[in-house]
N, C-alpha and C positions, 0 to 999 in steps of 0.2 A: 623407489626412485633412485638414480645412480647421478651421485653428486655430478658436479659439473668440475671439471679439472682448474676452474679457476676461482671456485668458490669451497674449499675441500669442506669436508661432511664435518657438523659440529661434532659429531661421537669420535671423531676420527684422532689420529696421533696426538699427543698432547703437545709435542717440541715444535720447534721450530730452526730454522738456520737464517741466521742474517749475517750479508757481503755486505762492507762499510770499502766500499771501490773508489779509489781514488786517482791520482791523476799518474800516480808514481808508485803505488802501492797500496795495495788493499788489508784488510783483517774480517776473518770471520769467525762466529760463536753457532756451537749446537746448543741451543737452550732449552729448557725444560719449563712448562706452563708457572712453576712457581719461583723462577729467576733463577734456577740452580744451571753455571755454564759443564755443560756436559764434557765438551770439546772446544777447541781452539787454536785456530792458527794463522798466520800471517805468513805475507811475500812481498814479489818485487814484480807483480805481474800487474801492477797498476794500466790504468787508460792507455800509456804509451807503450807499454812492451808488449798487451793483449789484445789494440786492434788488430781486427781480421781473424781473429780465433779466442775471443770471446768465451761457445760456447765450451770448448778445449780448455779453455781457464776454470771456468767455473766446475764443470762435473770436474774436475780433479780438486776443486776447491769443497765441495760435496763428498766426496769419497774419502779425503784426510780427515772428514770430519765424523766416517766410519757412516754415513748413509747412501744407500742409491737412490739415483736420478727419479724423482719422482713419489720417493716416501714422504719425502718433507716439503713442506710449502716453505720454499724461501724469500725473504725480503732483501731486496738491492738497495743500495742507496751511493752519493756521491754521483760522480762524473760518470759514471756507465748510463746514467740517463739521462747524457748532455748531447748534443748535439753532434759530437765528435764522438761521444760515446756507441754504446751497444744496441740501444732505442731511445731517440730523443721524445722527451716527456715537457709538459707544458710547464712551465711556474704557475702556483699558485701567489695568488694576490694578500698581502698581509693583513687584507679582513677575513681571512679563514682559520680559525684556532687550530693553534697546535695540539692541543684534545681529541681535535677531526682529520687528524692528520693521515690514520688507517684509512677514512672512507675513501680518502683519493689516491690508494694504490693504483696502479696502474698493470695488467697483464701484463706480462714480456711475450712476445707473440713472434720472437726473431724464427726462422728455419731450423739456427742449431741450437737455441734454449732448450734448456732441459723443462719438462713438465711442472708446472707451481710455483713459476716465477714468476716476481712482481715486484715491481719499481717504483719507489718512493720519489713524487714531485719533489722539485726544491723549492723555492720562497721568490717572489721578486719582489721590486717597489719598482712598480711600473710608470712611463712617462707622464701621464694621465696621472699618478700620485705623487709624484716629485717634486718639493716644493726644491725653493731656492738650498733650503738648509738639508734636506735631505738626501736631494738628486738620485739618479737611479742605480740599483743596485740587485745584486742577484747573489743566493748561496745554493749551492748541491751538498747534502752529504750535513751540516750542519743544523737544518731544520729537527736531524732527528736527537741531533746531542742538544741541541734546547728543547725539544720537547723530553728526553729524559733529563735534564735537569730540573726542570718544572716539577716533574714527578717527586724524586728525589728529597726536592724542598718545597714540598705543600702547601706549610705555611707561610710563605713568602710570597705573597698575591704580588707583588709587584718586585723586582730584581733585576739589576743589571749583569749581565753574563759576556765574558770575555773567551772568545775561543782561541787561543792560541796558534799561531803555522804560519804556514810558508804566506798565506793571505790571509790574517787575521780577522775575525769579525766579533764585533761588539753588538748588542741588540739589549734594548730595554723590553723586556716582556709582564704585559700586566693582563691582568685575570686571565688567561690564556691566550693573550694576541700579542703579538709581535708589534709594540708601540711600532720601534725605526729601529731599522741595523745598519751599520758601514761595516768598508772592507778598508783593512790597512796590508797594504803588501809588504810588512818590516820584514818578515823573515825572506823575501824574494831578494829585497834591496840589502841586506844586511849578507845574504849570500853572493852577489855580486859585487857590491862594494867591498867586502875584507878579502875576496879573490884577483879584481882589477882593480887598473888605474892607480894612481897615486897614492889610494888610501891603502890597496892591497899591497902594494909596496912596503908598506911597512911592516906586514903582517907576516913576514915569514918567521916568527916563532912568536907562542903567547905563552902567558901563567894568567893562572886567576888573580883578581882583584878587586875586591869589594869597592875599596875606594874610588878608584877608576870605573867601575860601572855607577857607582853614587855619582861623580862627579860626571859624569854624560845624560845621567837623568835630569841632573840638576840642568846644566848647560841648555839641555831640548826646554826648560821650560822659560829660561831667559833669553830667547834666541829663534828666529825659526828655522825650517829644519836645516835648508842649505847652507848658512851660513854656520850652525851646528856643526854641519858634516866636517867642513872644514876647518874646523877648530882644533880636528884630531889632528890632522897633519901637523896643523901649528902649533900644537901642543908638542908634540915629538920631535922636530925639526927644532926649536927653540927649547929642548932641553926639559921642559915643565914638566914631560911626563917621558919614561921609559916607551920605546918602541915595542916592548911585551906587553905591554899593558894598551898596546890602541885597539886590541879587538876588545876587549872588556869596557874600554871608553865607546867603544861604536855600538855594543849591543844595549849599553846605557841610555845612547841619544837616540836611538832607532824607538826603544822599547818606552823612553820616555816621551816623546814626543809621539808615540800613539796614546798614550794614557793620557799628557796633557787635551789632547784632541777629543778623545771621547768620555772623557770624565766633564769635559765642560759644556757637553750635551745635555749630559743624563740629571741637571738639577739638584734636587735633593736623593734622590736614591743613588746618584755615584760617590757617597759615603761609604759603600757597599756593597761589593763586589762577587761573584762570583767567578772561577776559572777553571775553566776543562780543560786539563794538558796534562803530559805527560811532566812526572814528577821535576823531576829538572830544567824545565820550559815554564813548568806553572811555579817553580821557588823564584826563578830570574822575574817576572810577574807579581808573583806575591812581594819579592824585597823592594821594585821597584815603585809598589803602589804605596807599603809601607813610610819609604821615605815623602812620599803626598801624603802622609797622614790617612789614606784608604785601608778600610778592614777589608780585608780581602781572605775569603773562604775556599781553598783549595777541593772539588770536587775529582773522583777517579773516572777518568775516562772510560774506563773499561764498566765501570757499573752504572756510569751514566746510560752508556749506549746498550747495557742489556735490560736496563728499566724499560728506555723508549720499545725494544725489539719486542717485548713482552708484551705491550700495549698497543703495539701494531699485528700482533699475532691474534690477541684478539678481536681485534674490528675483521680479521679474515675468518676465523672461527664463527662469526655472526651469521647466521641462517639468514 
């Protein structure tokens, strides 16, 4: 019997490759069945530089990774199966466990896809789910960094988990489901605000500042956010604070006023934090929760997402 090119033979290669595609930039891993990463490499050929040549991205993203088109069965995930992306894929509904997440690969069936490609849904909470406190919402590219989180931390049936970025997302996950997640855009608005407008006026030179990031965390939580925002000017303009110091005050009320927000969701387990970021995005996070008195657990991005990659390698591997 000759496998079927989208279901590869259980006897067949043990690795795997998974594209983590995103809107600006992607990263991928050659993996090996027992998490050992073979290969590795990243770019800037995200969603917006590689529509219209897609599959041109990716066999060269295959090939850095020292395999041809069609040895290895690869997994996509992120915005290449957005709408805008390479092949738009459906969300899945957040009564489906992140455990089952393999079964709902999806073929990539484009003209220039290379053989054994397969795209990972992403999450909605759909209209029909949306209570008042909820509302609706959608992730690409994140379902898989919580489902390798989960992995990770086993024994943590229940966990709040912070993903860091340019649209940040928080998600309460218990026994494998995806209680609720929000999107916080801090790092969209924090990249536009300290470049325009009157706040980025001020910003043409910084140093770090512990105190000044403390003291914008503090501020977001006495204050809401607009009137926050504005506080940096009037801080600097009246002398209170150094003009070097208002991006370190702004990344404080951005980053604090998403933590007061979704910490006061989460109940009792937002004592409790986990964060997937890269080391310096997850310390500005971690110090930020600390001063809320939040334990917060710094997880490695990079081993979060080759636990998940492993565990969706093998739901394809499945006869």
């Amino acid at each position: 019997m000759v496998p079927s090119p989208d279901r590869p033979d259980p006897s067949g290669p043990s690795e795997i490759i998974g594209i983590d595609w995103g809107t600006t930039h992607l990263r991928a891993y050659r993996v090996a069945a027992d998490g050992r990463v073979i290969a590795r490499c990243d770019g800037e050929d995200g969603l917006l530089r590689a529509r219209g040549r897609f599959g041109e991205v990716c066999a060269g993203v295959i090939a850095r990774l020292g395999a041809r088109a069609g040895e290895l069965p690869v997994i996509l995930s992120g915005m290449v199966g957005s709408s805008q992306g390479w092949q738009a894929v459906d969300y899945l509904g957040i009564d489906q466990p992140l455990r089952l997440l393999g079964r709902h690969l999806v073929a990539l069936r484009a003209a220039d896809a290379p053989p054994r490609c397969h795209l990972v849904p992403g999450y909605a909470v759909m209209p029909e789910q949306a209570g008042p406190e909820q509302g609706i919402d959608v992730m690409r590219g994140e379902e898989v960094q919580l489902l390798g989180a989960t992995l990770l931390e086993p024994d943590a049936r229940n966990r709040m988990v912070v993903l860091p970025g340019t649209h940040s997302k928080w998600a309460q996950v218990g026994d494998g489901l995806i209680r609720w997640f929000a999107t916080y855009m801090t790092g969209e608005l924090f990249a536009c605000l300290s470049q325009y407008g009157t706040l980025g006026a001020l910003m043409t030179r910084s140093e770090e500042s512990p105190r000044a990031f403390a003291e914008g965390v503090r501020r977001a939580g006495a204050s809401r956010l607009a009137g926050a925002l504005f506080s940096c000017r009037a801080m600097v303009v009246t002398g209170a604070m150094p003009a070097e110091h208002a991006r370190e005050y702004l990344s404080g009320v951005l980053i604090g006023a998403e933590l007061h927000e979704a910490l006061g969701r989460g109940g009792p387990l937002a004592r409790s934090v986990s964060i997937v970021a890269s080391s310096a995005l997850a310390r500005r996070y971690q110090a930020a929760a600390a001063l809320l008195g939040i334990e917060a657990r710094c997880l490695d991005p990079d081993a979060v997402y080759v636990a998940a990659l492993c565990e969706l390698g093998r739901a394809l591997r499945e006869p």
